[in-house]
C-alpha positions, 0 to 999 in steps of 0.5 A: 500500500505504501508503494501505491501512495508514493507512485500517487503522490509522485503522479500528483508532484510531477502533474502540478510541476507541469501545470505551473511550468504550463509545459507538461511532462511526456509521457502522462501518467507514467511520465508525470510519476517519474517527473515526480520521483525524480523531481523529489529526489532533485529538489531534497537534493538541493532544497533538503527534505523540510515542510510537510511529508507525505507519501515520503514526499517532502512536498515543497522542495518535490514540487520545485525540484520536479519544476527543474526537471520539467523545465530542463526536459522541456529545454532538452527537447526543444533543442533537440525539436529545433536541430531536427527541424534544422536538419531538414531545412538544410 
């Protein structure tokens, strides 16, 4: 049971981290669970683990950790959309 609330709350965290960024995360559900895990790790990583805990999630440094990751992905795939697009215009 413990495992099927920290896949809902990380679903939740990397789901809000693309809301406020307005990008979105590919990949949906499974995309916005690994956002949210990776994320989480990410933000305790930089912020440390401090607010309120749930689901194992200390959900502020989470949310702004999973918001750097939406935003570098986003990034990431933005350029690599561009170099794609160049390369046919050439």
């Amino acid at each position: 049971m413990e495992i099927l609330w920290m896949l809902i709350v990380g679903g939740i965290i990397g789901w809000l981290a693309g809301l406020l960024t307005v990008r979105g995360v590919p990949g949906g559900i499974i995309g916005n669970i690994i956002a949210g895990f990776i994320g989480s790790w990410l933000g305790s990583l930089i912020l440390g683990s401090w607010g309120p805990v749930i689901g194992g999630f200390a959900i502020i440094p989470a949310i702004i950790g999973s918001i750097i990751l939406v935003l570098i992905i986003s990034f990431i795939l933005r350029k690599m959309g561009q170099k794609k697009n160049h390369g046919h215009h050439a």
